[in-house]
GUFI-154545 format. One line per 3 residues: number of its first residue (from 1); for each residue x, y, z of N, C-alpha, C. Coordinates in steps of 0.02 Angstrom, whole numbers, always signed. Each point is the difference from the previous one (the first is absolute). Layout:
residues N
NUM	X/Y/Z/X/Y/Z/X/Y/Z  ...
This chain:
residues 283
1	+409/-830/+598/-10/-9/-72/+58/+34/-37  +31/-40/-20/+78/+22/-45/-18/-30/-93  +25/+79/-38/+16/-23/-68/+78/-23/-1
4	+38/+10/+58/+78/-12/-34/+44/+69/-29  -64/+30/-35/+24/+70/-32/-33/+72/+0  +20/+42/-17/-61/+64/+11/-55/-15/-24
7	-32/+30/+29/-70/-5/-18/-31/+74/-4  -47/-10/-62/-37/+74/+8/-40/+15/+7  -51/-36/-29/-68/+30/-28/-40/-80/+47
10	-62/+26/+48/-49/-36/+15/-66/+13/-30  -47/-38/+42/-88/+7/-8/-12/-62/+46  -60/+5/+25/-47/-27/+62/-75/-33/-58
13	-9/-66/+7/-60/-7/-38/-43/+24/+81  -86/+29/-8/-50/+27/+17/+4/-55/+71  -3/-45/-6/-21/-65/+53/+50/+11/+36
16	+58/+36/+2/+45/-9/+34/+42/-63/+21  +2/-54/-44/+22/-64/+6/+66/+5/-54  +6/+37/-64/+60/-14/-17/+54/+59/-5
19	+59/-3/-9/+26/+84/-24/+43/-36/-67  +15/+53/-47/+35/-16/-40/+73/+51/+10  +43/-41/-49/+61/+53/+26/+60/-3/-86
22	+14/+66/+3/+46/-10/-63/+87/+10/+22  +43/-48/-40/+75/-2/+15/+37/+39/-59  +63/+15/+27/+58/+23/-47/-19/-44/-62
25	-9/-61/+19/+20/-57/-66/-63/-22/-51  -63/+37/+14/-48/+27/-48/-31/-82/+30  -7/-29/+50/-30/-46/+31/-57/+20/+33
28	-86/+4/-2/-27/+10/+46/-22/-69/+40  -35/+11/+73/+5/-38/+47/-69/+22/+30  -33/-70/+19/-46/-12/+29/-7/-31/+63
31	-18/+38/+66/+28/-15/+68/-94/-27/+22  -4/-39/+31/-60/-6/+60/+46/+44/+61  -78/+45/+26/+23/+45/+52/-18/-44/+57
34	-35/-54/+19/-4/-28/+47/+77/-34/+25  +16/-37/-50/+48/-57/+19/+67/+65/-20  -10/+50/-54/+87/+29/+1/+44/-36/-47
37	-29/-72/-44/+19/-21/-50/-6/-8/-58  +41/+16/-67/-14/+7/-56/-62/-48/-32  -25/+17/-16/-40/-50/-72/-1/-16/-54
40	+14/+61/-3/+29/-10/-106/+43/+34/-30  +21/-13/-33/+78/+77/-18/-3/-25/-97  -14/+84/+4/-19/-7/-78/+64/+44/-54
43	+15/-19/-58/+25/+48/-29/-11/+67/-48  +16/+7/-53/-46/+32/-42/+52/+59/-36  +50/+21/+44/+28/+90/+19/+74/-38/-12
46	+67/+32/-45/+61/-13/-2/+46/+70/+35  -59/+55/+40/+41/+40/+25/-37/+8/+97  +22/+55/+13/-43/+13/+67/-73/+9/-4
49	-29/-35/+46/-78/+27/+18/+8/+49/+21  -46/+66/+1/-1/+74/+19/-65/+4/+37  -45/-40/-18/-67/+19/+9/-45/-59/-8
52	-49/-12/+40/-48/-56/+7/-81/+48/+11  -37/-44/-45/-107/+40/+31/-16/-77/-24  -62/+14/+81/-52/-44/-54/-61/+44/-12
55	-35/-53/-54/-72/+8/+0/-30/+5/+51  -65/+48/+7/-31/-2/+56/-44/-91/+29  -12/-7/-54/-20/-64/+8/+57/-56/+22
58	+54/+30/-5/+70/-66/+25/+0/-40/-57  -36/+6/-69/+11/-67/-42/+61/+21/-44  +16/+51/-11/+82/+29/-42/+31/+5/+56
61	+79/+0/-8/+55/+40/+6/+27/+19/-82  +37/+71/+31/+46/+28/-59/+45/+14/+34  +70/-4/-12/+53/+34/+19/+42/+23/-53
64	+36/+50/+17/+47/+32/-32/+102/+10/-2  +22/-7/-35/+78/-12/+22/+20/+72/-11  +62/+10/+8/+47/+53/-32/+29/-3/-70
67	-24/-31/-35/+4/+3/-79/-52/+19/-37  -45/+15/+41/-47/+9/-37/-69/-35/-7  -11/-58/+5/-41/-82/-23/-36/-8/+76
70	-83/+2/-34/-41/-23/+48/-18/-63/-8  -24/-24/+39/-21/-77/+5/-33/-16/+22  -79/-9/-15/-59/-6/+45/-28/-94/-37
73	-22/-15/+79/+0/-60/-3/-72/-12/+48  -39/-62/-17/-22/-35/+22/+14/+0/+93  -42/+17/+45/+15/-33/+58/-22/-59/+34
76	+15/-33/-44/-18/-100/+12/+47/-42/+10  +12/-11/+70/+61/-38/+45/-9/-70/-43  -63/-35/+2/+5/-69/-54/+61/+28/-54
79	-43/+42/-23/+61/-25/-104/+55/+57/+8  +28/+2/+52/+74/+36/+29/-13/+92/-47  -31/+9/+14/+1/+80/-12/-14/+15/-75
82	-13/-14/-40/-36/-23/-67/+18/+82/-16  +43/-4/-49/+14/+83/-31/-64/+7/-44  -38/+69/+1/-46/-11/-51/+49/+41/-73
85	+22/+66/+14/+40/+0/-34/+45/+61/+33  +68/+24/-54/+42/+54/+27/+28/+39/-35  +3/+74/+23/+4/+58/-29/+59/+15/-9
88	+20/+24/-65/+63/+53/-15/+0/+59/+1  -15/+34/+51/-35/+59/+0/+38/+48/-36  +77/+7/-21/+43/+37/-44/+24/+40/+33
91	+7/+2/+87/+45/+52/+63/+58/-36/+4  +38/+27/+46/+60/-23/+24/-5/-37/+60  -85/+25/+36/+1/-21/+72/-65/-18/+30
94	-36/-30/+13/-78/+18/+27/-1/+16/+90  -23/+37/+38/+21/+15/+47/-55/-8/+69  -62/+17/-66/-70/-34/+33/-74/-15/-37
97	-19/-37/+19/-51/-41/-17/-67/+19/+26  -63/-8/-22/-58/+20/+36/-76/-24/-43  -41/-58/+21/-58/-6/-60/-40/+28/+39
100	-51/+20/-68/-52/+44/+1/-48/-36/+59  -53/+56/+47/-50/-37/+24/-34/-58/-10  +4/+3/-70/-47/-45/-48/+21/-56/-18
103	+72/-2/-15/+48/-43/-2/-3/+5/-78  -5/+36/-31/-5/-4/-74/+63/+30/-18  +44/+49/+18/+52/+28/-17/+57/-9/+61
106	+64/+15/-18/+70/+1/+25/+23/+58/+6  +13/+64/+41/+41/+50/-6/+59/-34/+18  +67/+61/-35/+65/-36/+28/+60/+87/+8
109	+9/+3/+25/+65/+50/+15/+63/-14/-23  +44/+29/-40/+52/-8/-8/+49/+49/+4  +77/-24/-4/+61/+12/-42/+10/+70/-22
112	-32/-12/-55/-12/+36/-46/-25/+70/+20  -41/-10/+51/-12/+79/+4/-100/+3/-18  -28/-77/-28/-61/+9/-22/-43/-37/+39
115	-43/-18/-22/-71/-38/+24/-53/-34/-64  -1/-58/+20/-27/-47/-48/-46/-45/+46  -69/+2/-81/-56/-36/+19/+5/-56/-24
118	-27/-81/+17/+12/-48/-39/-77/-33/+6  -28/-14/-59/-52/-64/+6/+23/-65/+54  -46/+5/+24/+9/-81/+62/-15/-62/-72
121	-42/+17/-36/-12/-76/-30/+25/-20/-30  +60/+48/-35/+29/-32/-75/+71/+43/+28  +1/+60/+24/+76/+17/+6/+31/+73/-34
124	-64/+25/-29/-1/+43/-55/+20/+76/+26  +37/+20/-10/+10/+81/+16/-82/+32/-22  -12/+43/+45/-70/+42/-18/-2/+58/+21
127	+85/+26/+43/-18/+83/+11/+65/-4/+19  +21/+44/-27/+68/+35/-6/+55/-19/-49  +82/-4/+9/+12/+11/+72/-8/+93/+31
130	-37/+21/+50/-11/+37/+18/+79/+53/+25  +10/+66/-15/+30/+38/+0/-15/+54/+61  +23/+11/+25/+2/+73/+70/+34/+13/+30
133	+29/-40/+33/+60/-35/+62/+72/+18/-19  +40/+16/+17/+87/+6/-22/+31/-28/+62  -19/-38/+19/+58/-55/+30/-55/-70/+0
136	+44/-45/+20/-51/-78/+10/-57/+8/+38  -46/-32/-28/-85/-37/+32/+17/-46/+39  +3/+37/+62/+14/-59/+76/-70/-44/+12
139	-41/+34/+7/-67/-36/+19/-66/+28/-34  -45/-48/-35/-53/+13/-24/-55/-44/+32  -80/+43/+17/-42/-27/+19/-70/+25/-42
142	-50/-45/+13/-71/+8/-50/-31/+38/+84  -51/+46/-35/-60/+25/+40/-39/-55/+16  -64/-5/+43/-13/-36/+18/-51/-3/-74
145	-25/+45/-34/-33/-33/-49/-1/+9/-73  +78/-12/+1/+49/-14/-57/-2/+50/-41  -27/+77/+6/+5/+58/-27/+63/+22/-1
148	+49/-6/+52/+43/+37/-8/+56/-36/+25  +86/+14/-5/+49/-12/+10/+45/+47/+35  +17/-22/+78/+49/+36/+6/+87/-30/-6
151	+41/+37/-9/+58/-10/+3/+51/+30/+64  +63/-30/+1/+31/+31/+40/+70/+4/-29  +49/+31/-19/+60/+2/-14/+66/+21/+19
154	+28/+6/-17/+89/+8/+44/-3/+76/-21  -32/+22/-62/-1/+92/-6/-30/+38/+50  +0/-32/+66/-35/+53/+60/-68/-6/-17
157	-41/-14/-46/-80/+6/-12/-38/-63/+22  -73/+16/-8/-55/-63/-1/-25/+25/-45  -48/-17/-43/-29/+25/-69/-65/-51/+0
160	-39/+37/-34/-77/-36/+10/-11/+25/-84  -46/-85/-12/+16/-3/-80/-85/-35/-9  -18/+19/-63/-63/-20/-30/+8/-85/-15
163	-14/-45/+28/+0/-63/-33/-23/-28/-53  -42/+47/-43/-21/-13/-68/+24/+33/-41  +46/+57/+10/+6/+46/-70/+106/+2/+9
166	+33/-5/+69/+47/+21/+34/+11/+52/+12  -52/+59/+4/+33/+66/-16/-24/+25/+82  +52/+46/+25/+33/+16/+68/-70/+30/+5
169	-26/-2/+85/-53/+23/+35/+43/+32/+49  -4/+84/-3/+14/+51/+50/+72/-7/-19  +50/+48/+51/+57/+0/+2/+53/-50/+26
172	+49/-10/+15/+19/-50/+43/+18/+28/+80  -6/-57/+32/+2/+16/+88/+79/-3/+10  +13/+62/+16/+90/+14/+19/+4/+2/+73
175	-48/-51/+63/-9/+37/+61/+44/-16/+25  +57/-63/-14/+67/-23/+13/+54/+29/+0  -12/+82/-43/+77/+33/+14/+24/-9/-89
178	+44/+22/-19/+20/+15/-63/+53/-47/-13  +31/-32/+53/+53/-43/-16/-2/-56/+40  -54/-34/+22/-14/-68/+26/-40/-21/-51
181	+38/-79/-26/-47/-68/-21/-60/+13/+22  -61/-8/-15/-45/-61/+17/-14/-79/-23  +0/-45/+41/+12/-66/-13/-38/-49/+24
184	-77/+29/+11/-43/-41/+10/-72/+14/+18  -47/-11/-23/-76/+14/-2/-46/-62/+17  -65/+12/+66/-24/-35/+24/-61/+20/+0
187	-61/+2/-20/-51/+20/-11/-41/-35/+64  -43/+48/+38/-45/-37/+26/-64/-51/-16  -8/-45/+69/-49/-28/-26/-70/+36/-24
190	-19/+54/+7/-61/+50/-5/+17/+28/-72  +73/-3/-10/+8/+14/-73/-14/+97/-27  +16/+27/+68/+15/+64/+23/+35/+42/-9
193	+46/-61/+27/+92/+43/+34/+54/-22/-24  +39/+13/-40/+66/-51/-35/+48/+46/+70  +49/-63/+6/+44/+24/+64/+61/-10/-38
196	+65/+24/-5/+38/+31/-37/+67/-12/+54  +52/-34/-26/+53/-10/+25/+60/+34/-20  +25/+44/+48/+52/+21/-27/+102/-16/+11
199	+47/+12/-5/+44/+23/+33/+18/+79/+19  -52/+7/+9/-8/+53/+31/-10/-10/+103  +11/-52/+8/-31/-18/+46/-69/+19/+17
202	-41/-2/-34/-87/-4/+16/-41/-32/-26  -50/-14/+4/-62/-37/-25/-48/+47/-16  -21/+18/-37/-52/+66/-20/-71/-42/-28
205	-38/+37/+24/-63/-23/-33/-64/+41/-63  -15/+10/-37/-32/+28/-56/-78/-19/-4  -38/+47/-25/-58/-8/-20/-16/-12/-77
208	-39/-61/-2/-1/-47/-75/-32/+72/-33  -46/+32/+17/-56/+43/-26/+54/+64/-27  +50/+27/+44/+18/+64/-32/+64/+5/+12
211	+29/-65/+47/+62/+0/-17/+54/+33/+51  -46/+25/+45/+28/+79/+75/+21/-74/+44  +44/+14/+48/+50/-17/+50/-72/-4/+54
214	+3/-57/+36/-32/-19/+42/+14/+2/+88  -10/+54/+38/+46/-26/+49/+67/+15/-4  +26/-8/+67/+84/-6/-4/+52/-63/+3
217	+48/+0/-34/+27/-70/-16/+14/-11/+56  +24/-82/-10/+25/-1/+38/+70/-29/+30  +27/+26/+7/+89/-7/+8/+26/-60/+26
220	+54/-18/-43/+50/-53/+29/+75/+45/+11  +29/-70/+7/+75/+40/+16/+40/-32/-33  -22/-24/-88/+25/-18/-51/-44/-20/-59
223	+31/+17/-51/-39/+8/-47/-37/-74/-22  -55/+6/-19/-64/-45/+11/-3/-28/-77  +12/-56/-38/+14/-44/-55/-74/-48/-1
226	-41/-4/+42/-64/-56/-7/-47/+18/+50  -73/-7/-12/-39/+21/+30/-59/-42/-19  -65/-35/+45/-60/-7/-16/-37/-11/+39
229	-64/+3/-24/-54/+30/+48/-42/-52/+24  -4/-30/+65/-47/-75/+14/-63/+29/-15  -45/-68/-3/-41/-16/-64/-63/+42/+27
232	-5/+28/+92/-42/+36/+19/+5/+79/-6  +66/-2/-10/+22/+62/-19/+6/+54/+67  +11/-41/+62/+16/+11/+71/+64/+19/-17
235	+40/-30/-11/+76/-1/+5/+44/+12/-51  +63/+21/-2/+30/+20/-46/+72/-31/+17  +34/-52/-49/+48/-56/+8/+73/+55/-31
238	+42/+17/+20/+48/+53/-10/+82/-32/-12  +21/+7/-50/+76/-50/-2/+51/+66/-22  +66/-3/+43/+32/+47/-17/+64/-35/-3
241	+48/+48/-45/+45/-35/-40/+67/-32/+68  -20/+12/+50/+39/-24/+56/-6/-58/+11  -64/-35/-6/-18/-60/+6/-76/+3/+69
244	+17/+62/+9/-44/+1/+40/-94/-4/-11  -50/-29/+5/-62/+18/-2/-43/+13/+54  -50/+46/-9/-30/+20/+22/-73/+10/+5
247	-47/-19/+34/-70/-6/-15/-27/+44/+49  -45/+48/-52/-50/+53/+25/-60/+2/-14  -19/+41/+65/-92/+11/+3/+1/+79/-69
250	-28/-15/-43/-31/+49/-29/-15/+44/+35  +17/+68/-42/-19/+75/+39/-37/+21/+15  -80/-38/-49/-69/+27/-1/-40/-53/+43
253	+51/-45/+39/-39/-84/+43/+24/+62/+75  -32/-28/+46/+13/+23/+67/+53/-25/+35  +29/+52/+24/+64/-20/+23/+62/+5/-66
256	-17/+65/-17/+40/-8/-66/+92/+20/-1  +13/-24/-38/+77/-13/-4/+35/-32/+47  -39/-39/+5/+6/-44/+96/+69/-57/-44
259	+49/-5/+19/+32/-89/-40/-21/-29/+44  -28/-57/-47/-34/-64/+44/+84/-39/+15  +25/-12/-61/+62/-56/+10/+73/+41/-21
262	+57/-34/+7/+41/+39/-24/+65/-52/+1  +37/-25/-35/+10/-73/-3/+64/+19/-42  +84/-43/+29/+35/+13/-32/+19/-80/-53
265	+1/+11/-61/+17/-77/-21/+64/-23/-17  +12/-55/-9/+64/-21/+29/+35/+24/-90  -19/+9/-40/+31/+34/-65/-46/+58/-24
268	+45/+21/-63/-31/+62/-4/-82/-20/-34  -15/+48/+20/-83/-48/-25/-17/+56/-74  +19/+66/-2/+6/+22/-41/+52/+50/-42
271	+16/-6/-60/+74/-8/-19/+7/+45/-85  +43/+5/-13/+2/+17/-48/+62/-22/-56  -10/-36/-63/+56/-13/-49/-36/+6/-68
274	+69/+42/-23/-7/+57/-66/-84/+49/+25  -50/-30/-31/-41/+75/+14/-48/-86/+14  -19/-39/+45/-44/-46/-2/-8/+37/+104
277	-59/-24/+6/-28/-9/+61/-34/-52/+36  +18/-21/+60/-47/-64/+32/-97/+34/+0  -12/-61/-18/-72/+26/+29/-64/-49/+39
280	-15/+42/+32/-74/-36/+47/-38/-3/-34  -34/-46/-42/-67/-7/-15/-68/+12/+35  +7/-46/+79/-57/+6/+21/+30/-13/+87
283	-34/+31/+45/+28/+0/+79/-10/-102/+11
C-alpha cells in the first residue's frame, strides 16, 4: 500500500476492514485491508495531515494538517467522504486529534503549546485554548469516561487536565528525565494505565487515579515516537524512531516484558520533521 509520498497520520476503523491514511499533499486515503487496495481518496486539507481519530462508533473521521485546520467528515464510502464541516482552529499546527468517549467532543494538541476542545456537532470551541505545556502537544487522549484529559508534550511532561473546567489535575509526570520529548500516549483498554512514549528510550506506564509510575519501563535501544495498546490490552505495539517496532506482553500480564515480536521495516516507520511525529493509532 503506497501514497507516492510521506505519509503521517493513520486510524484502523473497529471491524478491522479499513485503515485510513494521511499524505504530505493533505490527500486522505481509504485502503480495504483485505485486498491492500485503495477505495476512496478524499480531499479537504491544502497542507500535511498530522493526525487522523475516529469516532468510536466509526461513523466520523477528523483529521488534522500542519496549518492548523481540522476536517471531520462523514464516514460514508457511497457520497465519497461527505465533509460535515472544518475547523480553523487559529494554531500554526494540529499535532493530535482524539473524540470524546461519547463522541460529542474533539480534543486536539497543538503547535502552539495548547489544547483545544471542539463541539462534534457544529464545530464550536467550548474549552480553552488550554494553557500549561511550554513546548508542543504531541499526543492527547480522553479517559475512559470522558472526565479527564491526558496530554503528552515535547516539554519532557504528561499533564492530566479536568475536561470540563481545563484546569491542571496534580502536578505534571517528569518520569522521562528533564530533557527528553515525550511523544506519545496510549491509554489502556481498562482505562487504568496511559503508557507514555518517550525519546528517552522507554515506555513508562502511570496510574489514571494518582498519576505514580507503574512498574518498570520498558527499554528500547532508540527513542520510541508511537505506541498503542491492542484492544485486549495483552500487548503493547512499540515504534521507535529507527524504524524499528516492537510488540510487548504488558508488565502486569504473565510473562511480563516478554517481546512477543520485534520487526525491522523496510522505512523509517517513525520520524520526525520540524516538531511533527508519525503515529499509531491502533495495533
Amino acid at each position: 500500500m503506497e501514497h507516492g509520498s510521506w505519509v503521517e497520520g493513520f486510524a484502523v476503523t473497529k471491524d478491522g476492514r479499513r485503515m485510513l491514511s494521511g499524505d504530505e499533499h493533505g490527500l486522505l486515503k481509504v485502503w480495504d485491508l483485505e485486498t491492500h487496495q485503495p477505495i476512496a481518496e478524499w480531499g479537504g486539507h491544502e497542507a500535511i495531515i498530522t493526525c487522523i481519530a475516529m469516532s468510536r462508533d466509526d461513523q466520523l473521521v477528523a483529521s488534522g494538517d500542519n496549518k492548523g485546520r481540522i476536517v471531520i467528515r462523514e464516514m460514508n464510502l457511497k457520497e465519497d467522504g461527505q465533509i460535515k464541516y472544518a475547523i480553523e482552529t487559529g494554531s500554526r499546527g494540529v499535532l493530535s486529534i482524539c473524540f470524546s468517549p461519547d463522541g460529542t467532543k474533539l480534543a486536539s494538541g497543538h503547535v502552539d503549546n495548547m489544547i483545544r476542545v471542539f463541539d462534534v456537532e457544529n464545530g464550536d470551541l467550548i474549552l480553552g485554548p488550554i494553557e500549561g505545556h511550554t513546548s508542543v502537544v504531541a499526543s492527547v487522549v480522553w479517559s475512559l469516561d470522558g472526565s479527564r484529559l491526558f496530554t503528552a508534550s515535547h516539554d519532557t511532561s504528561i499533564r492530566f487536565w479536568d475536561s470540563e473546567t481545563g484546569k491542571a489535575i496534580g502536578d505534571p509526570l517528569t518520569g522521562h528525565g528533564p530533557t527528553f520529548s515525550v511523544h506519545a500516549l496510549s491509554l489502556s483498554p481498562d482505562g487504568t494505565k496511559p503508557a507514555s512514549a518517550s525519546s528517552d528510550r522507554t515506555v513508562r506506564f502511570w496510574a489514571t487515579d494518582s498519576g505514580d509510575p507503574i512498574g518498570e519501563p520498558l527499554q528500547h535501544e532508540g527513542g520510541v515516537g508511537a505506541i498503542t495498546f491492542s484492544p485486549s490490552g495483552e500487548f503493547l505495539a512499540c515504534a521507535e524512531h529507527s524504524g524499528e517496532v516492537s510488540i510487548w506482553r504488558v508488565p502486569w500480564w504473565n510473562d511480563s516484558k516478554k517481546v512477543i515480536a520485534y520487526v525491522q521495516l523496510s522505512c523509517r516507520a517513525v520520524s520526525h520533521s520540524r516538531c511533527h511525529s508519525r503515529h499509531m493509532n491502533r495495533c
